[in-house]
C-alpha positions as CSV (number, residue, x, y, z in Angstrom):
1,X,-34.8,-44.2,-101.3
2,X,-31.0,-43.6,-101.7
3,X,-29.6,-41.2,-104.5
4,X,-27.6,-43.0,-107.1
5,X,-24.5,-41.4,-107.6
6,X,-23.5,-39.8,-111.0
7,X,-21.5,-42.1,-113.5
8,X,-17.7,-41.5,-113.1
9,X,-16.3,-40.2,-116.0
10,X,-14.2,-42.0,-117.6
11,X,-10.3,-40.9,-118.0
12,X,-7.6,-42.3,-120.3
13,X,-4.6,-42.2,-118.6
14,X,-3.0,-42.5,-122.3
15,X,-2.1,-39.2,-123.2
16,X,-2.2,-37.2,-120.1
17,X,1.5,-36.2,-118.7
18,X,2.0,-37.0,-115.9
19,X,3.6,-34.0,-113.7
20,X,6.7,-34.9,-111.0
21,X,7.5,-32.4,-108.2
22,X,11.2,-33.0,-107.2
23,X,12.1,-31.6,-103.2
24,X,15.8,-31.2,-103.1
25,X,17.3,-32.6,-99.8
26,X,19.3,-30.0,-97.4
27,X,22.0,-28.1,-98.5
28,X,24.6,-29.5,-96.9
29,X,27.2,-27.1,-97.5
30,X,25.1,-24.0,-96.2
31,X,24.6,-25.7,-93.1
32,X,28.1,-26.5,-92.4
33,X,28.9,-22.8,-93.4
34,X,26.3,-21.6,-90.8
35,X,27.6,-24.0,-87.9
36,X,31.3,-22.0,-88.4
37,X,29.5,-18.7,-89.2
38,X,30.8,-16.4,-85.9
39,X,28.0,-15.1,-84.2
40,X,26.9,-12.1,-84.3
41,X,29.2,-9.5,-82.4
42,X,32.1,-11.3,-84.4
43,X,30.9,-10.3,-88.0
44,X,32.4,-12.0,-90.9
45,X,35.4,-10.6,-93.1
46,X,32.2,-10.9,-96.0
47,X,29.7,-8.3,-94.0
48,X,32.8,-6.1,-92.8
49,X,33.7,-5.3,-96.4
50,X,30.1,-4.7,-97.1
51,X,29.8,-2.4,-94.2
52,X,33.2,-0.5,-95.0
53,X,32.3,0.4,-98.7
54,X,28.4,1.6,-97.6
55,X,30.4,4.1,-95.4
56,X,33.3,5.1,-97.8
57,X,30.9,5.6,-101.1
58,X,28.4,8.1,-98.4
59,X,31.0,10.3,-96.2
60,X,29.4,12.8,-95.7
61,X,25.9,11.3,-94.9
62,X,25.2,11.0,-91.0
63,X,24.6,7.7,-89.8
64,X,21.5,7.2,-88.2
65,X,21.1,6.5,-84.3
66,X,20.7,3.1,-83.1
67,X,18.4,3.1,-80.1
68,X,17.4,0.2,-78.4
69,X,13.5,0.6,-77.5
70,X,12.1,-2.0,-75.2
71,X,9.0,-3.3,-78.0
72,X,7.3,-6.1,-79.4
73,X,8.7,-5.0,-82.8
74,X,12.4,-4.8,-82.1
75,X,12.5,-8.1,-80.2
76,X,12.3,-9.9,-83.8
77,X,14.7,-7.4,-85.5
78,X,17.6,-9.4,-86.9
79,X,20.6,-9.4,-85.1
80,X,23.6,-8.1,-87.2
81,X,27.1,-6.0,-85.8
82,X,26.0,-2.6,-85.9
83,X,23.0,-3.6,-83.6
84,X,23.7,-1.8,-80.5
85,X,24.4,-4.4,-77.1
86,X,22.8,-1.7,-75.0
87,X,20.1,1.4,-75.7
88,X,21.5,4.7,-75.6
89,X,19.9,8.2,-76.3
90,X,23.2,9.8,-76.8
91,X,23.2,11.9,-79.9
92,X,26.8,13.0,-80.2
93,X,27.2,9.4,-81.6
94,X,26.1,10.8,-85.2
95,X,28.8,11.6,-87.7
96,X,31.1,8.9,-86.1
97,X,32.3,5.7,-88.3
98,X,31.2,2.7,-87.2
99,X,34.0,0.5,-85.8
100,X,36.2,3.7,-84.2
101,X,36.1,3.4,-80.5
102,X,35.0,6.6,-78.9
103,X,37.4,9.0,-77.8
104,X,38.2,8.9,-74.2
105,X,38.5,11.8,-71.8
106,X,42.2,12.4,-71.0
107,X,43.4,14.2,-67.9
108,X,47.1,14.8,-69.8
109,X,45.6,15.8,-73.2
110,X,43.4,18.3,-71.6
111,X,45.7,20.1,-69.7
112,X,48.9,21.7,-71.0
113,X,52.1,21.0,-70.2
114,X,52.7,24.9,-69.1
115,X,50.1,24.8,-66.5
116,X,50.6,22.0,-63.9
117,X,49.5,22.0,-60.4
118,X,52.8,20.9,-59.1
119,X,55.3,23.4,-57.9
120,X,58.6,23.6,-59.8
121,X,61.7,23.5,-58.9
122,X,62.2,27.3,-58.1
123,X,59.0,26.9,-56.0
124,X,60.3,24.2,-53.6
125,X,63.8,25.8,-53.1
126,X,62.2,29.3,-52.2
127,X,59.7,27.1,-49.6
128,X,62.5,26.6,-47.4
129,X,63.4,29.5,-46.9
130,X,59.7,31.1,-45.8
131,X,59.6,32.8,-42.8
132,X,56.3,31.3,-41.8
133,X,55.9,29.1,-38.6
134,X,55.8,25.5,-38.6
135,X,52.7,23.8,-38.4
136,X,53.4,21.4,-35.4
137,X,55.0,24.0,-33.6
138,X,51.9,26.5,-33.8
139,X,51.2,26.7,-30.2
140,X,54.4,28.0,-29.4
141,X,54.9,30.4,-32.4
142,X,51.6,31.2,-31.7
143,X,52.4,32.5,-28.5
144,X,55.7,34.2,-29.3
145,X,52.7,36.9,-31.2
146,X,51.4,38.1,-27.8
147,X,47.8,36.1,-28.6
148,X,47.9,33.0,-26.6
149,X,45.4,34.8,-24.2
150,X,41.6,35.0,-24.3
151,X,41.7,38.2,-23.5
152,X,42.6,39.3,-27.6
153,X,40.4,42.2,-29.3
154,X,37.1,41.5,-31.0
155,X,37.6,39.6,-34.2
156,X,40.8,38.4,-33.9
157,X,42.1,35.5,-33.9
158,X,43.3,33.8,-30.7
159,X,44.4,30.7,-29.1
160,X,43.4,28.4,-26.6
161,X,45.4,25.0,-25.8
162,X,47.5,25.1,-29.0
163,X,44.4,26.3,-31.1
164,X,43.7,29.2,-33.0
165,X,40.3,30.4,-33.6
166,X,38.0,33.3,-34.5
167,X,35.4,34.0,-31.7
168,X,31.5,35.0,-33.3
169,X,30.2,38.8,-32.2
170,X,28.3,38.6,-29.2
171,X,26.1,40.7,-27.8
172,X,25.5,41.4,-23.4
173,X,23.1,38.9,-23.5
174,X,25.3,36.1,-24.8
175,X,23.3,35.6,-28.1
176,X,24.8,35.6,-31.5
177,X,24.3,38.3,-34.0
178,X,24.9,39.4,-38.0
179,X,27.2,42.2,-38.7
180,X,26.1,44.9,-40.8
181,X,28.5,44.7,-44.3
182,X,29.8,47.9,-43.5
183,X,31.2,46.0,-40.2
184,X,32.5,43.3,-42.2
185,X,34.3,45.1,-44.7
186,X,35.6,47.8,-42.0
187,X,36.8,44.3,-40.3
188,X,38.9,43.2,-43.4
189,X,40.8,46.4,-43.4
190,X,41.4,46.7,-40.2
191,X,43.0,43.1,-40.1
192,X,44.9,43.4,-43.9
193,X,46.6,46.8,-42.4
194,X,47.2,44.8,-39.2
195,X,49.0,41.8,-41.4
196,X,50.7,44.6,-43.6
197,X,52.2,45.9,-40.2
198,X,52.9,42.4,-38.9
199,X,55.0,41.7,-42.2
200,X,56.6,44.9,-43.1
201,X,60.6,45.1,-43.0
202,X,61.6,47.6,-40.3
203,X,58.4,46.2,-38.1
204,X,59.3,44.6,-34.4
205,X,57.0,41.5,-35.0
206,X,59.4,41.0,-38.7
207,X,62.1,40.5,-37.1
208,X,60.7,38.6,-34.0
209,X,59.4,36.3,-36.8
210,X,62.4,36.5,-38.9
211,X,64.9,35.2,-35.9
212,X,62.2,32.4,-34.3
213,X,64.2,29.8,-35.1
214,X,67.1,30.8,-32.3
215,X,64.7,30.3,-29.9
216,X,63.3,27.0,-30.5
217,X,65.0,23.5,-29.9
218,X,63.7,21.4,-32.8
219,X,66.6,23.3,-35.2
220,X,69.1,22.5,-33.3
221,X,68.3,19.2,-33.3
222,X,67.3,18.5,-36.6
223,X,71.1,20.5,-37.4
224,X,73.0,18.0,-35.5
225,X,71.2,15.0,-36.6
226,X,71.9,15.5,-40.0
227,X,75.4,17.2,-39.6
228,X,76.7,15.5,-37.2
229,X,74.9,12.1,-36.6
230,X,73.4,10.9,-39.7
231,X,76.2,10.5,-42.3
232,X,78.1,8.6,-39.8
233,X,75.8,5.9,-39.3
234,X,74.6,5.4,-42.8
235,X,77.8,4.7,-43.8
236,X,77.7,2.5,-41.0
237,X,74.8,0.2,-41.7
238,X,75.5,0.6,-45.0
239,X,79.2,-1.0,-45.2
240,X,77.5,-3.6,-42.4
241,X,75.1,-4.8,-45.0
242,X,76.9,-4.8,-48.1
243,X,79.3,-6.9,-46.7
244,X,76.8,-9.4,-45.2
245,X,74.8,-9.4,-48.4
246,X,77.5,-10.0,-50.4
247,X,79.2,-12.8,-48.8
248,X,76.0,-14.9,-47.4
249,X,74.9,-14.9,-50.4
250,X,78.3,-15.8,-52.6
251,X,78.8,-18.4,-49.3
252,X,75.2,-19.7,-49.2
253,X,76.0,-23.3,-51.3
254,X,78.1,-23.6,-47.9
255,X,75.2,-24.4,-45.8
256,X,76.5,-23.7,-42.2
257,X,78.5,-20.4,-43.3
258,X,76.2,-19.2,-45.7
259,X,73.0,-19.4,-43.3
260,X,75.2,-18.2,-40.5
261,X,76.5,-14.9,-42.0
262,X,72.2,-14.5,-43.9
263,X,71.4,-14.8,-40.0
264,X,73.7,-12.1,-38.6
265,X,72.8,-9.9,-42.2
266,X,69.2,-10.4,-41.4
267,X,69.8,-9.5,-37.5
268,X,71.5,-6.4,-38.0
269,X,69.0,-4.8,-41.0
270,X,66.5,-4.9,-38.1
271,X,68.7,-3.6,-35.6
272,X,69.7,-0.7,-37.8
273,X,66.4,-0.3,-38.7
274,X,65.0,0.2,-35.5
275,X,68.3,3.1,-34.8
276,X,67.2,4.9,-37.3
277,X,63.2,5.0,-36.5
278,X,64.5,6.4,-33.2
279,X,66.9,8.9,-34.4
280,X,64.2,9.7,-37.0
281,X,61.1,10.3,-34.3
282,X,63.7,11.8,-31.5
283,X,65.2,14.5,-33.7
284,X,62.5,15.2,-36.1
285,X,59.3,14.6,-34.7
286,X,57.7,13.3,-38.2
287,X,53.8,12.8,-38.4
288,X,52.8,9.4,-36.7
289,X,49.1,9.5,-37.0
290,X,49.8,6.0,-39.9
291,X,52.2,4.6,-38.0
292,X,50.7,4.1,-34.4
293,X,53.0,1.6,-33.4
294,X,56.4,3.8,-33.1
295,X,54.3,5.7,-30.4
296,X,55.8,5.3,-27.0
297,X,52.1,4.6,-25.5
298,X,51.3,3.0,-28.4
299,X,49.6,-0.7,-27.1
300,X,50.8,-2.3,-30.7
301,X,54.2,-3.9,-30.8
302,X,56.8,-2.6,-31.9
303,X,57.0,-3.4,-36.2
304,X,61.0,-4.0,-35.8
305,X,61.4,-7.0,-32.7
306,X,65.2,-7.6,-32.8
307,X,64.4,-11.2,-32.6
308,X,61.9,-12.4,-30.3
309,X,58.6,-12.3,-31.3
310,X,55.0,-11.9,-29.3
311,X,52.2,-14.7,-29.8
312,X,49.3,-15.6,-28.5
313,X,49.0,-18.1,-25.8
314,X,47.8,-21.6,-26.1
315,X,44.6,-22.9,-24.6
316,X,47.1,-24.9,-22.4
317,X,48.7,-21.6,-21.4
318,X,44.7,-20.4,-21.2
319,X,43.5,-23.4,-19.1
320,X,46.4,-23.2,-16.6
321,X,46.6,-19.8,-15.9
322,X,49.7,-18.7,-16.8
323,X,47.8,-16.3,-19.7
324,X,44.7,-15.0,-20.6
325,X,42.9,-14.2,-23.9
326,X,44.5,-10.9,-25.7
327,X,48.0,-11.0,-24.1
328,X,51.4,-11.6,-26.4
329,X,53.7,-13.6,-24.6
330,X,57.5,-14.2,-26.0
331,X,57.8,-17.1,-28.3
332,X,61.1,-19.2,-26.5
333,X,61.9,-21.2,-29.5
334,X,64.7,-20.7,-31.8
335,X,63.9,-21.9,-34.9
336,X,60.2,-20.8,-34.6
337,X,61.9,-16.8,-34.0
338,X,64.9,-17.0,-37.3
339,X,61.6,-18.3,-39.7
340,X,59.5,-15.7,-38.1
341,X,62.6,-13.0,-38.5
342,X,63.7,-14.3,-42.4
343,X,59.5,-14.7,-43.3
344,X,58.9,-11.1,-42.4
345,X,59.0,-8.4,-45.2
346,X,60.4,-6.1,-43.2
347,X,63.7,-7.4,-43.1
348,X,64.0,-7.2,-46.7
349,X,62.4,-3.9,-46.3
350,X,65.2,-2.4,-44.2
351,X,67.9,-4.5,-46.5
352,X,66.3,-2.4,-49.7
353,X,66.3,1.1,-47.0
354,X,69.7,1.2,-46.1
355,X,71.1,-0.1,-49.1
356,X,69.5,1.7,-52.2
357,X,67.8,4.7,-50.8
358,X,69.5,6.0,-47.5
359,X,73.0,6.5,-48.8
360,X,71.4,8.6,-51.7
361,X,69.4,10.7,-49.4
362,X,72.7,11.2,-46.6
363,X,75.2,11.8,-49.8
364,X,73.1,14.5,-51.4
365,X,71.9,16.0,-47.5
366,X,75.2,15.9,-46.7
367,X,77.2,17.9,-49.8
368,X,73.7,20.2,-49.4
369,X,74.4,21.1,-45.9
370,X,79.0,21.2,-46.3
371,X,78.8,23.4,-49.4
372,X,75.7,26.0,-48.7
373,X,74.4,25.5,-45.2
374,X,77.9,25.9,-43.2
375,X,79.0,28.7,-44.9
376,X,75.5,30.4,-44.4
377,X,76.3,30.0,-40.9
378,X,79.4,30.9,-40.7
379,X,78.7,34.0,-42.6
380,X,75.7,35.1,-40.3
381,X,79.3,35.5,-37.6
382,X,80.0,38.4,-40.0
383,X,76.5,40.0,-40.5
384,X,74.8,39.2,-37.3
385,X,73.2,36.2,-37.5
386,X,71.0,37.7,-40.7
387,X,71.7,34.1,-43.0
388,X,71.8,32.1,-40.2
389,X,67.9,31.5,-39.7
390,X,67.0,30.9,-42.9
391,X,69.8,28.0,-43.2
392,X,68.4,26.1,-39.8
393,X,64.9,26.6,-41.7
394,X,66.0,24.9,-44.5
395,X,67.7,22.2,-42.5
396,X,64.5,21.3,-40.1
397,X,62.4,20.9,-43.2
398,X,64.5,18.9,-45.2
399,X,65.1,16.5,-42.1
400,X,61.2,16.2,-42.0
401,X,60.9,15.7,-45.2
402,X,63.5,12.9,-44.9
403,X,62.5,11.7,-41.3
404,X,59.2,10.9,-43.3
405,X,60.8,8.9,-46.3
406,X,62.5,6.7,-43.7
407,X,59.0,6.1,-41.6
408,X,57.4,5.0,-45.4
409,X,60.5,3.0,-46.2
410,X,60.4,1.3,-42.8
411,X,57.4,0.6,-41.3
412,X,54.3,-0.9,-43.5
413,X,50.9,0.6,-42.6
414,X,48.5,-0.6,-39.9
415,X,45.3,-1.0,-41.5
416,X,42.7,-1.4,-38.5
């Protein structure tokens, strides 16, 4: 038997009031102002004032760290523009101001101006003068000393092909063995009282030292080179070009002139060019070891062809025998050789060389060696030859140090 349901009450709807819940619609204007809010790392001029006075009302309070730890908790932190882009655990960060970009470490503030690690001027003018031997010579100087032999005392140095060297202590059996200290320091004494003896003023290897430079040819020739042949043919090349440049280029609207005087311009910068690596490498011997192609065994061409250039050969060339893979044969075309010859940087290389820096370098060589080299010479007539070896000294290394400009100006670098 089914349950009868209770009576439903009955309600007057009369006087009850009745109760409305209103659900306003999307802001509109909030959402456009978050669509052209910048994101994050680009705050807002709003947050950047907020930011600015929280630092300038505290001062002196230290800013705490921000550090990024890999959790379930920061993952959900809200992103704002202090939050770090990367963790760090670097504490000197505290104390800083936000927005101030860290100082860098500079290599001119931290070192003062009074101590530099480059010579000065007094420095390089006393370097020429050293009595010391020349480095690429020091088989020949060495030998001039009376050690060239194997047959030199215990513990001191000697030479072998060109090489100097310091053999270990042996003992009868041929094995090696540690010296006592006493041997060591009885060693250094023995060879600082041998060097005091070697450089003292009234000693026999002083003087043999002092006058090395009579006995040995590259002097002379770095003397005549740049007394007697260099100014000469820098003025040379250098009227040559200036006269080339100026007038192929003021003639160039007039095709057939203009491109005939560029040609012979063009044709004579790499002649010149390829004088003065000779005179350069015959007279001064300048380090070749980045330039192996100015070596006379060298299998590279030559980086200053006249006009003719190498190529490869064809696979016609291949397939009839005339050539076979790896060999350069000359290119026979004309025009093929003047674009290859006005394309190549080194033309305009040599153009900038003999132009801009070689008539510097010969003017100031030139008064150098007229006004105190000469009369250094001629006054070593008087005194016996005392100023004379000092002057060729100076001479050599300055034609090094100018045989090497010319090489750097010259020829580009083989990179292999």
């Amino acid at each position: 038997m089914a349950s009868a349901s209770p009576p439903e009450a009955f309600v007057d709807d009369s006087n009850t009031p009745t109760v409305t819940a209103i659900i306003p619609g999307p802001p509109q204007r909030s959402i456009q102002a978050l669509i052209s809010d910048p994101p994050p790392p680009y705050p807002s001029p709003r947050r950047t004032r907020r930011v600015n006075n929280r630092s300038q009302s505290s001062p002196n309070t230290p800013e705490p760290v921000h550090l990024q730890v890999p959790s379930s908790e920061s993952a959900h932190e809200p992103v704002e523009e202090t939050t770090p882009l990367l963790g760090s655990n670097n504490t000197g960060t505290v104390g800083r101001r936000r927005g101030t970009r860290p100082r860098s470490g500079s290599h001119t503030g931290s070192v003062f101006s009074s101590v530099s690690v480059a010579p000065s001027l007094s420095q390089t003018v006393t370097s020429l003068f050293q009595t010391e031997y020349d480095s690429d010579y020091g088989g020949e100087d060495a030998g001039d000393e009376g050690d060239s032999t194997d047959e030199a005392p215990e513990g001191r140095t000697r030479t072998h092909e060109g090489h100097q060297y310091t053999p270990l202590p042996t003992t009868n059996n041929g094995q090696f063995t540690v010296q006592d200290e006493d041997e060591v320091q009885e060693g250094h004494r023995s060879k600082s009282l041998s060097c005091w003896k070697n450089h003292w003023f009234l000693s026999k290897p002083f003087w043999r030292r002092y006058y090395h430079p009579f006995t040995r040819k590259p002097y002379y020739h770095a003397f005549i080179h740049l007394a007697v042949i260099n100014f000469p043919f820098a003025l040379l090349a250098w009227i040559y070009l200036f006269v080339f440049t100026l007038t192929g280029t003021a003639l160039l609207i007039t095709l057939p002139i203009g491109a005939l005087l560029c040609f012979l311009n063009a044709i004579g910068a790499r002649t010149f060019a390829r004088g003065e690596l000779y005179l350069q490498t015959k007279f001064h011997k300048p380090s070749l070891h980045l330039y192996p192609a100015l070596n006379s065994d060298s299998p590279y061409p030559h980086p200053y062809p006249l006009f003719i250039r190498l190529r490869p050969p064809t696979a016609a060339e291949i397939e009839s025998g005339l050539a076979s893979r790896g060999d350069l044969l000359p290119e026979n075309s004309f025009y093929r050789n003047s674009y290859a010859m006005f394309a190549d940087p080194t033309t305009y290389q040599s153009l900038f060389y003999f132009l801009v820096i070689k008539p510097a370098i010969t003017l100031g060589l030139s008064l150098l060696i007229v006004i105190v080299f000469v009369p250094m010479i001629v006054l070593g007539l008087v005194t016996g030859g005392l100023t004379v070896p000092p002057a060729m000294r100076a001479v050599r290394r300055l034609g090094r140090w100018q045989a090497g400009v010319a090489i750097d100006g010259l020829v580009p670098i083989r990179r292999t």
